[in-house]
C-alpha positions in Angstrom: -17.0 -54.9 -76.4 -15.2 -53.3 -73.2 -15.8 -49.8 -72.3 -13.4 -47.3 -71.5 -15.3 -44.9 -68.8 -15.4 -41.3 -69.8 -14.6 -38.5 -67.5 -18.1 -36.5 -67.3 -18.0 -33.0 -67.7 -19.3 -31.4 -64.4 -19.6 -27.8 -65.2 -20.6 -25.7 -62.3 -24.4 -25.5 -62.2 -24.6 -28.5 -64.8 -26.7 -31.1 -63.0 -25.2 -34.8 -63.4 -28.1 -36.0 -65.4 -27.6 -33.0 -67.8 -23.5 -34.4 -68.1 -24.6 -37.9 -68.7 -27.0 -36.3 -71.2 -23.8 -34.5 -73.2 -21.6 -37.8 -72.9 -24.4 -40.0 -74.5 -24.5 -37.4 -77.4 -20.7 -37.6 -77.6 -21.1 -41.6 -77.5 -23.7 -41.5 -80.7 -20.8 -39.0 -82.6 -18.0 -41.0 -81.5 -19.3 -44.6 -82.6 -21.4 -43.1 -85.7 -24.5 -44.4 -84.7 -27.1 -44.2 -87.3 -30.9 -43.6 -87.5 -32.4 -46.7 -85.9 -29.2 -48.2 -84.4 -29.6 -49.1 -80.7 -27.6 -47.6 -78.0 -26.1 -49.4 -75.4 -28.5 -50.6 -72.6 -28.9 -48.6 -69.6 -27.4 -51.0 -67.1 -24.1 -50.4 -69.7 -24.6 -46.8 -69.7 -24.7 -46.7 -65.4 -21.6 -48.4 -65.6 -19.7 -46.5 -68.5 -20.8 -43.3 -66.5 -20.4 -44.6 -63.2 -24.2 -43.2 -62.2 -27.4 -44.2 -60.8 -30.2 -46.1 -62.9 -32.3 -43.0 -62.4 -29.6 -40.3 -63.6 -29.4 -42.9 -67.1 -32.6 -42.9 -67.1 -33.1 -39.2 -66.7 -30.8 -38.2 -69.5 -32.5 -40.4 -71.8 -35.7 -39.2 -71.0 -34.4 -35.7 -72.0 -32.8 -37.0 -75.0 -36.1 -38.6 -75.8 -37.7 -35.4 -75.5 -35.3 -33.4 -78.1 -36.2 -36.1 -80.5 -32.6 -37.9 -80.7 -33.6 -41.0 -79.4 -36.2 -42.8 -78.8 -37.2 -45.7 -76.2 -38.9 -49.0 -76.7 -40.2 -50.5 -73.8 -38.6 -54.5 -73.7 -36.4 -53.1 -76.9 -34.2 -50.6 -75.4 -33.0 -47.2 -76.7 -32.2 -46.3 -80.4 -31.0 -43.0 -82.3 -34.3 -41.5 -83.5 -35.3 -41.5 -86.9 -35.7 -38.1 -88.3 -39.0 -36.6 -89.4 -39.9 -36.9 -93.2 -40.6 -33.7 -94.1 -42.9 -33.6 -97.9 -42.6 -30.1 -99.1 -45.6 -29.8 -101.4 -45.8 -29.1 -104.5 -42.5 -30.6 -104.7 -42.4 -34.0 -106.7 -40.2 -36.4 -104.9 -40.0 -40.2 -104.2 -39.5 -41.7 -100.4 -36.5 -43.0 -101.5 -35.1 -39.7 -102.8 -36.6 -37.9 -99.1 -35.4 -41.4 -96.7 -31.5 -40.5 -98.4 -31.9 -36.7 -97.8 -32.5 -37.4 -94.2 -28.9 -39.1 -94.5 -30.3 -43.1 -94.2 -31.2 -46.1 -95.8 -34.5 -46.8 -97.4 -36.1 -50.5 -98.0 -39.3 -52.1 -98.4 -40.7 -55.6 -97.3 -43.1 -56.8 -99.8 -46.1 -57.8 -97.1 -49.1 -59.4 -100.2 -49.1 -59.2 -104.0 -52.5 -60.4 -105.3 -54.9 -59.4 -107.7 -57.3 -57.3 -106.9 -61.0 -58.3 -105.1 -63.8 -55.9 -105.7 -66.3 -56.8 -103.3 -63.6 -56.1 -100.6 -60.8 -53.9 -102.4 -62.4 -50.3 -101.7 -60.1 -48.1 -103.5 -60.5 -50.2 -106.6 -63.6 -48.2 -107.4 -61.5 -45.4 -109.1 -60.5 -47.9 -112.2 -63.5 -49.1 -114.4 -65.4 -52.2 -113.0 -63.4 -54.0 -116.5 -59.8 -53.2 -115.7 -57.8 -56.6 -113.8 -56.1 -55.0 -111.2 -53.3 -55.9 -108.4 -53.2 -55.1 -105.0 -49.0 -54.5 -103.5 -48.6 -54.1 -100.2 -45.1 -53.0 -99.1 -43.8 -51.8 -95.6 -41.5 -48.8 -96.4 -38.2 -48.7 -94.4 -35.8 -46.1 -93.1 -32.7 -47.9 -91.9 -35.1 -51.2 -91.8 -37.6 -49.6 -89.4 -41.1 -49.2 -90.3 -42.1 -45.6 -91.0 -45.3 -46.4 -93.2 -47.5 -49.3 -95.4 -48.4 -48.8 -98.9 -50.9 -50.2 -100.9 -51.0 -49.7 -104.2 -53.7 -50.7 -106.9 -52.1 -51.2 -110.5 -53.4 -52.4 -113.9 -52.5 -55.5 -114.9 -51.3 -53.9 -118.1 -49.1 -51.0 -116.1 -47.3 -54.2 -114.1 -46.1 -56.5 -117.0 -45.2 -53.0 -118.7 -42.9 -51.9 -116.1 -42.1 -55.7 -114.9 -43.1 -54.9 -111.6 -44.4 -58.6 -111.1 -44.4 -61.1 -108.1 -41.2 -62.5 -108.3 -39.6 -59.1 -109.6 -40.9 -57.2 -105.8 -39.8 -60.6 -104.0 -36.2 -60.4 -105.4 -36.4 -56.6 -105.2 -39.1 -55.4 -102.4 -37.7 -51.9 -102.9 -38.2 -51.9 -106.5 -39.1 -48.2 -107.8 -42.5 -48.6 -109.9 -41.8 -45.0 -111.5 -38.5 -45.7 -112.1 -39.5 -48.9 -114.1 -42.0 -47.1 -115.9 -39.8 -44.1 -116.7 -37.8 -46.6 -118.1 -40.3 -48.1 -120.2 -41.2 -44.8 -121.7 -44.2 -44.2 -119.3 -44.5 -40.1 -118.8 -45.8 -39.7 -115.6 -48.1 -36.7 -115.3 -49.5 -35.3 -112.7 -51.0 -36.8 -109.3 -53.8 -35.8 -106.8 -53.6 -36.1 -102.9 -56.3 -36.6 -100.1 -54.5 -36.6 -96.5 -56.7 -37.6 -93.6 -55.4 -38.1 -89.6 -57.0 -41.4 -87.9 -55.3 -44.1 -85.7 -53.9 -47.1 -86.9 -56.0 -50.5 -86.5 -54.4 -53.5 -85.7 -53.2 -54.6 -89.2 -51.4 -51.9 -89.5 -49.7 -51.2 -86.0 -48.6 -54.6 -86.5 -46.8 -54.1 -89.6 -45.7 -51.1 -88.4 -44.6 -52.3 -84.9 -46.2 -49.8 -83.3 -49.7 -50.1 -80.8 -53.2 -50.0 -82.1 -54.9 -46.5 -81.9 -51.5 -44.7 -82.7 -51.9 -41.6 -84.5 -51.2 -42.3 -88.3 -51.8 -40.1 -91.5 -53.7 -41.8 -94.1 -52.8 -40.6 -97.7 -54.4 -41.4 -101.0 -53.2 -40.2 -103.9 -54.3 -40.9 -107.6 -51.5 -41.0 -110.2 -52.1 -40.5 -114.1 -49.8 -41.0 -117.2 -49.4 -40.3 -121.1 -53.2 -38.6 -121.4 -54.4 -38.1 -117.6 -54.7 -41.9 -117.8 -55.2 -43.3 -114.5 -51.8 -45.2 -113.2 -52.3 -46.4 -109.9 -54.3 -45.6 -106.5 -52.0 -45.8 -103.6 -53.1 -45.3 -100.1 -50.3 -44.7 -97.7 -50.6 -44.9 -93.7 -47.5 -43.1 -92.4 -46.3 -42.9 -89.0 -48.2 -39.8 -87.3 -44.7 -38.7 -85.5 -42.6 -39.4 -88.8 -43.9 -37.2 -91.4 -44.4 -33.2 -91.8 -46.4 -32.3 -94.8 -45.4 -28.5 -96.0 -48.0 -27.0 -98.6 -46.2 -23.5 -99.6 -49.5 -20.7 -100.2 -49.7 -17.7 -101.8 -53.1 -14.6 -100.9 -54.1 -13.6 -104.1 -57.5 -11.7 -102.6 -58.4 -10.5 -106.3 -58.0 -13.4 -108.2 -59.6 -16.0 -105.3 -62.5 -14.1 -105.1 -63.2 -14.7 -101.9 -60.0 -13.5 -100.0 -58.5 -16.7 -99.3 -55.3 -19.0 -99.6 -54.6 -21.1 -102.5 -51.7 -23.2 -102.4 -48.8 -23.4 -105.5 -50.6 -27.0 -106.3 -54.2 -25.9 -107.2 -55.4 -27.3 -103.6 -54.3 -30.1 -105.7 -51.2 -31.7 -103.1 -48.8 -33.0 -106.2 -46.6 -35.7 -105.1 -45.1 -38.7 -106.5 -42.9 -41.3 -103.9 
């Protein structure tokens, strides 16, 4: 595509990297860029602005800093994807908070197998009898990786809501609530556990990110119809891509002991 070179705005006092800054801003509006596209390289930008390589670069860094884009080393530069912010108690899906944030969201199915127990550790929370299936899906904003999900099922919770093999390969961003509201399912209530650690190598893989990177690791415990349990699901989401937002209340009197308790019974509600 040929490029029309701008005229940069050189305000007095405004510092040429701080125009080239501006006119990259009015480049993302002008072209619609969404979450996750890429912007033109820097070698495009110098000549587009008629700048230095280190003026480019310079605006980008600040650009970096304010969060609206974000640089890949051997990638390039792409409009940043904005922070997921979980407002808890509230009871929404990542589907329902990826389209808030104005984009896309997708899945890629990454295993679907059933369930080992000598090496399956969150399979402890179902009863040693209950055949169980492990799915493992890469969620997606705008088909870049913002978190993994594995979730442990019943074998009788999957053929009730269909959410089989070849169902998740046809559909990797198949809704299992939805199915199961569908089906009749009432889904209750659900419990949360939220712990920061880095991300091993499995998972910086999938998530194309480097080992060690700050993740938050999430399990939550889902139950149905009579506090049955549904599923177990631990999710590792991107440090730098979610904000979890518990709303609290001081009731002094009735906690006893002065202190906070949250709307959710320190009990984190949320459903994806």
């Amino acid at each position: 595509m040929s490029l029309q070179r701008p005229a940069l705005d050189r305000r007095p006092g405004l510092a040429l990297y701080a125009a080239v800054e501006e006119a990259v801003e009015a480049l993302i509006k002008e072209r619609r860029l969404a979450p996750g596209d890429a912007l033109p390289a820097e070698q495009e930008l110098q000549t587009l602005f008629g700048v230095s390589r280190a003026t480019v670069r310079q605006a980008l860094g600040q650009l970096e800093r304010r969060r609206i884009v974000e640089r890949h080393q051997g990638r390039g530069t792409f409009l940043a994807i904005p922070t997921m912010e979980l407002s808890l108690p509230q009871l929404t899906g990542f589907s329902e908070q990826v389209r808030a944030r104005g984009m896309r969201p997708t899945s890629r199915l990454a295993e679907y197998r059933a369930v080992n127990r000598s090496r399956d550790r969150d399979a402890h929370f179902f009863p040693a009898n209950t055949p169980l299936v492990r799915i493992t899906r890469v969620r997606c904003a705008n088909d870049i990786p913002i978190g993994i999900l594995i979730a442990y099922l019943p074998q009788e919770i999957v053929e009730r809501a269909g959410f089989t093999e070849a169902s998740l390969r046809a559909d990797p961003s198949l809704s299992l609530y939805r199915q199961l509201e569908a089906a009749g399912v009432r889904i209750r209530w659900a419990e949360e556990y939220l712990r920061a650690r880095t991300a091993d190598r499995a998972e910086a893989r999938f998530l194309g990110v480097k080992a060690g990177t700050p993740v938050m690791d999430v399990l939550r415990l889902t139950r149905y119809d009579s506090d049955r349990l549904m599923e177990v699901v631990r999710t590792v989401l991107l440090g730098d891509r979610y904000t979890f937002i518990a709303y609290l209340e001081r009731h002094p009197a009735a906690a006893g002991l002065g202190g906070l308790v949250t709307h959710a019974r320190e009990e984190e509600v949320a459903r994806r």
